[in-house]
C-alpha positions, -999 to +999 in steps of 0.1 A: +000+000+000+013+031-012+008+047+026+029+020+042+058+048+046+041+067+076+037+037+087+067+022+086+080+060+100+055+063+128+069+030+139+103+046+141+093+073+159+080+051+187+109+036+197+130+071+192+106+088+214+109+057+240+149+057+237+149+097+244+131+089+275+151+065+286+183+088+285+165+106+315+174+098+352+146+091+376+156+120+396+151+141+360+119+141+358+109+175+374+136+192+368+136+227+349+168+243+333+151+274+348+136+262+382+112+288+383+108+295+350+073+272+337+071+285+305+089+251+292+075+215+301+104+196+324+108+166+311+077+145+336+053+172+316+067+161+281+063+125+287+025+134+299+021+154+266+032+130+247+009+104+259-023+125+261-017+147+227-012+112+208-042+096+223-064+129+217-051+126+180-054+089+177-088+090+189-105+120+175-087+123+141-080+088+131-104+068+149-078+047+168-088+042+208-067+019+225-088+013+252-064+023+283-058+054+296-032+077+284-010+080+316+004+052+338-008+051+372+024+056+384+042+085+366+072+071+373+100+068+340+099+035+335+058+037+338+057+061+312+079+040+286+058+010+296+020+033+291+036+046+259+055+010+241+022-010+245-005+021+234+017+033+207+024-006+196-019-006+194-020+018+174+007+008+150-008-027+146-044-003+140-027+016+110-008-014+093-047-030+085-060+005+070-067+011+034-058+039+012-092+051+010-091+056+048-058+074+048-068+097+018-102+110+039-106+143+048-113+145+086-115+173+111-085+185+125-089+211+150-108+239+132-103+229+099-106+195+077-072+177+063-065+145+049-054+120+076-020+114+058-015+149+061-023+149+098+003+119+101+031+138+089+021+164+112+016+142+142+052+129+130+066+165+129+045+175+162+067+144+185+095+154+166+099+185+172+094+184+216+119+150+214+142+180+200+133+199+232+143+171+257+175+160+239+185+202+246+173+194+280+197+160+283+223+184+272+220+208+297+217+184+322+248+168+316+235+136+299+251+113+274+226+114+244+227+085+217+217+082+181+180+095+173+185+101+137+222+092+133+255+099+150+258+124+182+287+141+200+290+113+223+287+090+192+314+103+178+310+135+163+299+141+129+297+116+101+330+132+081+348+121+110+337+086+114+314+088+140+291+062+148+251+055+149+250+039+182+213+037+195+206+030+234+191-005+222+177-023+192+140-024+197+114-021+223+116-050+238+151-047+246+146-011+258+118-020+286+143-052+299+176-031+300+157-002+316+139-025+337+172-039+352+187-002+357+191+005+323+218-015+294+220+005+271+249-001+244+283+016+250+289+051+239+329+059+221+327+096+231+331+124+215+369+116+200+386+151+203+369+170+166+350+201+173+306+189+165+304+211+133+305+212+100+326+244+094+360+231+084+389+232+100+406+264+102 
């Protein structure tokens, strides 16, 4: 099916959203780079958005309701990568059995009618963009960050230098057990000693 693409990428996403959480420490969770500044979710309040936005979506604009509520009844980390792996693994197994007429259909989204493939690249775009806001929150929190998209500082670097992909773990399953245990996620190389940009050398 000529839709299988955000499919296949909303499947990705999952586990990259799940993998940025798992970078977090328990003690994390309510932190703010600003403490008193609450313009900004900390990172508890993105996992919560995550969660609830997606359900809201899945329910109202694609027609998707997993049947469980959207938060874990103890927001703890691991909780929220446990709530989020098996409702975001529903609704993957929902979208691999629609049809292209369903994905081609105009539905309402928010005060205006779109396609629902265009509301999945959105949606894609939408958890995207706030995993971006807590990897900058990792950063400035002094925490190693591994491959989302491809290699990282403390995978390496940049690409021209030989820096690796290196992802946390290789799929969901593996992700839950290792953080389950304390967390074993693969080993990082560091960031080797060439500056993380793409300006050359001077």
């Amino acid at each position: 099916m000529e839709y299988n693409f955000l499919v296949d990428t909303y499947d990705t996403e999952r586990i990259k959203t799940l993998s940025v959480w798992s970078m977090f420490m328990d003690n994390d969770l309510l932190i703010r780079p600003r403490p008193f500044d609450k313009r900004d979710r900390n990172p508890l309040e993105h996992m919560v958005h995550q969660c609830v936005g997606e359900d809201k979506w899945f329910c109202n604009m694609f027609g998707i309701d997993v049947g469980a509520p959207p938060l874990p009844e103890k927001e703890t980390r691991l909780e929220f990568i446990k709530r989020y792996a098996e409702d975001s693994g529903k609704r993957f197994a929902a979208l691999k059995e629609k049809d292209k007429a369903w994905w081609k259909q105009e539905v309402s989204f928010f005060e205006t009618k779109r396609t629902r493939t265009w509301i999945m690249v959105r949606r894609i775009a939408h958890t995207a963009h706030h995993r971006g806001e807590q990897t900058a929150i990792l950063r400035m929190l002094g925490r190693e960050i591994y491959s989302i998209y491809g290699p990282t500082a403390d995978t390496g670097g940049l690409p021209q230098n030989n820096a690796l992909t290196v992802y946390a773990y290789p799929d969901i399953k593996s992700l839950i057990a290792g953080e389950s245990k304390g967390g074993l996620k693969a080993n990082l190389p560091g960031p080797g000693n060439r500056p993380c940009t793409e300006r050359p050398d001077l």
